[in-house]
N, C-alpha and C positions, 0 to 999 in steps of 0.2 A: 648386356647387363648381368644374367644368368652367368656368364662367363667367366666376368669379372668377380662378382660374386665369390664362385669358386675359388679363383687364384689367390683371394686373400684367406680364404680356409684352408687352402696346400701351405700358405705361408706360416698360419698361426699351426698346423700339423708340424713344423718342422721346428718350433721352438716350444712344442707342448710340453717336451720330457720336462725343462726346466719350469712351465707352471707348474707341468702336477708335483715335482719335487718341491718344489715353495708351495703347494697348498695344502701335503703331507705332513711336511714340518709345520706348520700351522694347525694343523687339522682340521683341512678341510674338505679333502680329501680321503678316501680310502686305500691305503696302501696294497690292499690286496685285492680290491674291485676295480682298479680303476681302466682296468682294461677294457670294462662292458663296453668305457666309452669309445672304443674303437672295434665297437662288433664284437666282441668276445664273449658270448653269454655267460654267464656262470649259473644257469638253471636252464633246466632239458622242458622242450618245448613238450607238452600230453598231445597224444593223437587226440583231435574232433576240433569242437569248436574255441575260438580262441578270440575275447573282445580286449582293445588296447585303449588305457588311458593314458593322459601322460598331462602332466602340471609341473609347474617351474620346480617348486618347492613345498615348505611346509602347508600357508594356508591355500594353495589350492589342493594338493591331497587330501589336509584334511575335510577338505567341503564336500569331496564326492566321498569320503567313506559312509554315509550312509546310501550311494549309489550301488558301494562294493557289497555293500552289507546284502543288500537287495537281489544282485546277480548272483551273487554267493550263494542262494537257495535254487535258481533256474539250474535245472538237469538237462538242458540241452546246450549251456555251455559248461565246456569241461574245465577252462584255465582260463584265466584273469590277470590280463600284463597290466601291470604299473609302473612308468617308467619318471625320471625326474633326475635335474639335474644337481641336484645339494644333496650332502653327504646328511643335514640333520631332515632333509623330508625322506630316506634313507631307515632313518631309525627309528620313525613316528610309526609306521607299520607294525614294529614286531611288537607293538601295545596290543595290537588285535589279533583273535585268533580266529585268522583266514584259514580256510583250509584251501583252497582253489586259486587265490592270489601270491603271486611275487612279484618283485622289484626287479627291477634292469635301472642301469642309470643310462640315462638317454645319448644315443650315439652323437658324435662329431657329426655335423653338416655337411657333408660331400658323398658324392655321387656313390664311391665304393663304402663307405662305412652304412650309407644307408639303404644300396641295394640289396646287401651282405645282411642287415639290421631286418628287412623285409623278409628276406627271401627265407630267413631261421623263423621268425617267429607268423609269420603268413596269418595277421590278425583278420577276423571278418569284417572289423569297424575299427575307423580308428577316431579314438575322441580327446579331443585338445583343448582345457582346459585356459581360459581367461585372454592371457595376450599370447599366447605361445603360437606365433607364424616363424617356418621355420622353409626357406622358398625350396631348397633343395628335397627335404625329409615331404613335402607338397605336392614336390613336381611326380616325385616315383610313389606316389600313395596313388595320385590319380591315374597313372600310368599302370597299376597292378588293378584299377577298377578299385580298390575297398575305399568305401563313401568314409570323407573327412567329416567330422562335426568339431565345430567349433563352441564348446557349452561352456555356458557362463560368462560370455563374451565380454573383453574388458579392452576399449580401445581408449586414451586421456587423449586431450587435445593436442598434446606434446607430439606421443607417439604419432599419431595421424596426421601430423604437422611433417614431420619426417617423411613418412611412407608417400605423402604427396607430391612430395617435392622430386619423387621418382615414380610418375604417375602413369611412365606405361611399363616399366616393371613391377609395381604396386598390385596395379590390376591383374597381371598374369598368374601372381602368386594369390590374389585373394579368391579370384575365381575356380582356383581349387578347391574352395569350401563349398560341401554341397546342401550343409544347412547347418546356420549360426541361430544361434541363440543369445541373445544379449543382456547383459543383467541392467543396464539404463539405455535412456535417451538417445543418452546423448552417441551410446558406442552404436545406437540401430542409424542413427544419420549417419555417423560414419561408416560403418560396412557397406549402406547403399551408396556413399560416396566413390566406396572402393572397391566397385565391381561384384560382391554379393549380392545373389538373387535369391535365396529361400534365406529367410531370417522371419525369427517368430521370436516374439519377448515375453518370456517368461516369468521373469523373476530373477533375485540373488541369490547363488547358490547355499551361500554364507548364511542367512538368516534360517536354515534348515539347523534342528539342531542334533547334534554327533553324541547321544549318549557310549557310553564307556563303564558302565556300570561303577564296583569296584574301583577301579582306578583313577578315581577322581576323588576320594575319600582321605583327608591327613590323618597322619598316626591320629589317635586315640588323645594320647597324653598331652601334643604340641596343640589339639582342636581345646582341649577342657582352658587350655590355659590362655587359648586365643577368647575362649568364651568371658573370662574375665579382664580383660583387656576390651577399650574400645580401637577399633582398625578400622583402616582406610588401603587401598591396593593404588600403587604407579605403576602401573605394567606397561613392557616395549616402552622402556624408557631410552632413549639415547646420550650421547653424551652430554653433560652442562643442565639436561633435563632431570635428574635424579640432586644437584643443589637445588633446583629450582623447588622438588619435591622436599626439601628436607628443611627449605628455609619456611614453605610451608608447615608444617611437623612444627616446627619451633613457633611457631605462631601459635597455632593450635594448641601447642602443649602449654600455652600461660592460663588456657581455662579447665583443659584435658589432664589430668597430671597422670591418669594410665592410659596415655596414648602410643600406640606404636603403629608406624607407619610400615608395609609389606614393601619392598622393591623389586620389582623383575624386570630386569634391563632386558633387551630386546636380546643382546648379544653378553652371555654371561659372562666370556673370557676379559672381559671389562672389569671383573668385578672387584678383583683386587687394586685396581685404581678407585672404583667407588670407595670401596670402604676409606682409602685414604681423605676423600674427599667429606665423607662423614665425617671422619677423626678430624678434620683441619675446623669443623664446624661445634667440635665435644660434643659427637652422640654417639651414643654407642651402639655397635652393632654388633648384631647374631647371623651369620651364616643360615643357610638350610642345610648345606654340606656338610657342617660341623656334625648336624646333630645332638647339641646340647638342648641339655632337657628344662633348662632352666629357662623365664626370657621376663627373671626380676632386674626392673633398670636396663631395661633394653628401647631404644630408640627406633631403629631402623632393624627391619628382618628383613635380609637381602636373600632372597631366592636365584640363586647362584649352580641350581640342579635344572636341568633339560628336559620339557615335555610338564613340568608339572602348573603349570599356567593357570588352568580352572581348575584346580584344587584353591586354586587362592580367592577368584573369581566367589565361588560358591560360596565361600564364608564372609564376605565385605560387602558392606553396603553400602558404598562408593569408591568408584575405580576411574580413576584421571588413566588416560592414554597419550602415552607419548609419540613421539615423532609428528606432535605437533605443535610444541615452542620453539622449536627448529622446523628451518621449513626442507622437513619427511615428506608431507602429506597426508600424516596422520597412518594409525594401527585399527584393523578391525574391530570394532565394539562389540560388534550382536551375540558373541560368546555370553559375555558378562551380562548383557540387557535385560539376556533371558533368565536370568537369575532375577530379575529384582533390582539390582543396584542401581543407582542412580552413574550417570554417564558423564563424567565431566571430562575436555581436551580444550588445547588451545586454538588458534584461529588459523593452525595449518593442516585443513584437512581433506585435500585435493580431492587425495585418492579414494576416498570414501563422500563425497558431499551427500549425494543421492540418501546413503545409508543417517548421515548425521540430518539432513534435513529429517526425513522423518523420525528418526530419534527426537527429534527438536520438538516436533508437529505432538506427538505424543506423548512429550511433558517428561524425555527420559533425561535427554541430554542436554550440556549447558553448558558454553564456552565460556573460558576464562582468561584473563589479559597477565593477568599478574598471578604470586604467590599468597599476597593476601587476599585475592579473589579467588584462590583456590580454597585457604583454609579455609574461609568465611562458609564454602557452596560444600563442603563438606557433611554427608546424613550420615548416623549409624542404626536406620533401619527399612529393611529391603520393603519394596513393594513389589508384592506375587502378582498383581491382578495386572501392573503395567507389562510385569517380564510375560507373564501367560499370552499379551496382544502379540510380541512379539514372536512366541514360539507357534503360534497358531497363521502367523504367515509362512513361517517355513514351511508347519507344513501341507499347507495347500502349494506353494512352491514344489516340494517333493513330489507330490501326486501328479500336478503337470507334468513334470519334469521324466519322469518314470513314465508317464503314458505316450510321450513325443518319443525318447529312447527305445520302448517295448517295440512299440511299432516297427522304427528303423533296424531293430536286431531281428526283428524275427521275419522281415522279410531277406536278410541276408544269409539266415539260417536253412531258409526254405528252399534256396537256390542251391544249397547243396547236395 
């Protein structure tokens, strides 16, 4: 199966120039990094010690920066890999100033890209982030000896529906984890289903909360005049989910007459399709891009600029999440919770239930069927004492979480 496995990774090797050239033109891609992914580092490994994370994308990077934040201070490691496969969890990094952390984009799965991928960067720990089983990049971690962790463990019934159905190369590859960590239930039944043996549940990584100081702050001028305005946030909206959002808006605006609703599509390069779809509906929209100073007779403010999410979050005191009137599965809430806001999504929210059940339990959050059960569940004023429950699980989540990690780094340091 191992075998097999490979042959279909030499295959997709030999038609890769053609993705990356269509992911380039897209931008999705890095035109001038995209070599990492075939072992090519583009940063010099520092003589000592060296720990490796690695996450799909945006929201798992950004759940262990306050793990980086943390290592960042330890003087007995010198460098701090982060690897990941999208070009936008890429650019979330250079918001923070690491000094000991860099980016690699995570190599191709086969035998030489990831022996090559080891043998440069010779981490003491390597830690994998949510669902990221990768059988090959597995087989040569345990093979070098450095202990795999699997933190934050995220396995859906889907996935594990799959991995079963090839249940003795399942096992071969999970039993490389030397200790999981699970953020639910339901992903600890599955891991003992699938051959891990140290699994300890902790907590979600996610409900930790990522201060950013500074950089979470709107201009001055766009915050005085969002203060006279009443607002509401759609954030990770996807497509058909931002009319559903605006047919909302127009409900509301018959009692509201200085309402403006925020939009932040999931995927901004959408956005000049939204606005047409605004227009087909006569509201008018403002850009973030633009930059206009004005936002008299403005409808909809499309946030159409990258990374700036909880800027919006912190000033709304209600945030509907999309990618659940489509069935997504739903977008992570706990950012926004922890402000206060009240949590409204619709009835598709797979990927996160665990998270909305207790949002739910807790009086944050509150599904809606329709657009008029969205206006209707609409507040404009945050409650601190709910967002406070929530920031006070993260961080007792962190302080676990940091003392299970301490441990396993510093016995791998000691052996040196």
């Amino acid at each position: 199966m191992f075998l097999f496995y490979q042959t279909i990774i030499i295959l997709l090797i030999f038609i890769s120039p053609l993705i990356i050239i269509f992911r380039v033109f897209k931008k999705k891609e890095d035109k001038k990094r995209f070599l990492e992914k075939f072992s090519f580092p583009s940063k010099k490994r520092i003589k000592g010690n060296l720990i490796w994370f690695h996450g799909a994308s945006v929201g798992e990077i950004m759940s262990i920066i306050p793990l980086i934040k943390y290592y960042e201070k330890n003087k007995s490691i010198k460098q701090i890999l982060i690897t990941s496969s999208t070009l936008s969890s890429s650019k979330i990094l250079k918001q923070y100033n690491l000094k000991k952390t860099i980016h690699q984009f995570y190599p191709i799965d086969h035998t030489f890209f990831v022996n090559t991928f080891l043998t440069y960067w010779k981490p003491k720990i390597a830690i994998f982030i949510e669902s990221e089983i990768w059988p090959c990049m597995y087989e040569k971690i345990n093979q070098n000896n450095i202990p795999l962790i699997l933190l934050n463990a995220r396995l859906t019934r889907k996935t594990f529906n799959k991995w079963n159905k090839i249940n003795f190369f399942s096992k071969q590859v999970f039993n490389k984890i030397d200790f999981a960590y699970p953020q639910n239930n339901e992903t600890k039944k599955f891991l003992k289903k699938l051959n891990v043996l140290k699994i300890n549940q902790i907590g979600n990584l996610k409900f930790i909360e990522n201060n950013q100081q500074n950089m979470n702050r709107i201009n001055l001028n766009l915050q005085n005049q969002f203060n006279k305005k009443k607002i509401w946030v759609a954030s990770s909206t996807h497509n058909n989910e931002e009319i559903f959002c605006a047919k909302a808006h127009i409900q509301l605006k018959k009692k509201i007459k200085n309402l403006i609703t925020i939009i932040i599509p999931r995927h901004i390069h959408r956005a000049k399709y939204i606005i047409k779809d605004m227009q087909k509906l006569k509201l008018k929209v403002n850009t973030h891009s633009s930059k206009k100073k004005s936002l008299k007779n403005v409808d909809i403010y499309l946030v159409d600029t990258f990374g700036e999410t909880k800027k919006f979050h912190d000033i709304s005191s209600t945030v509907f999440f999309g990618g659940s009137i489509i069935k997504r599965g739903g977008q992570n809430p706990l950012e926004a919770s922890r402000t206060g806001s009240k949590i409204l999504h619709g009835p598709y929210v797979d990927n996160f239930k665990d998270v909305y059940k207790l949002l739910k339990r807790l009086k944050i959050s509150k599904k809606v069927n329709s657009y008029t059960e969205l206006a209707s569940s609409i507040v404009f004023k945050k409650n601190k004492k709910k967002g406070q429950k929530v920031k006070n699980i993260g961080v007792k989540i962190l302080k676990k979480t940091i003392n299970q990690l301490d441990n396993l780094i510093k016995n791998e340091i000691q052996k040196t």
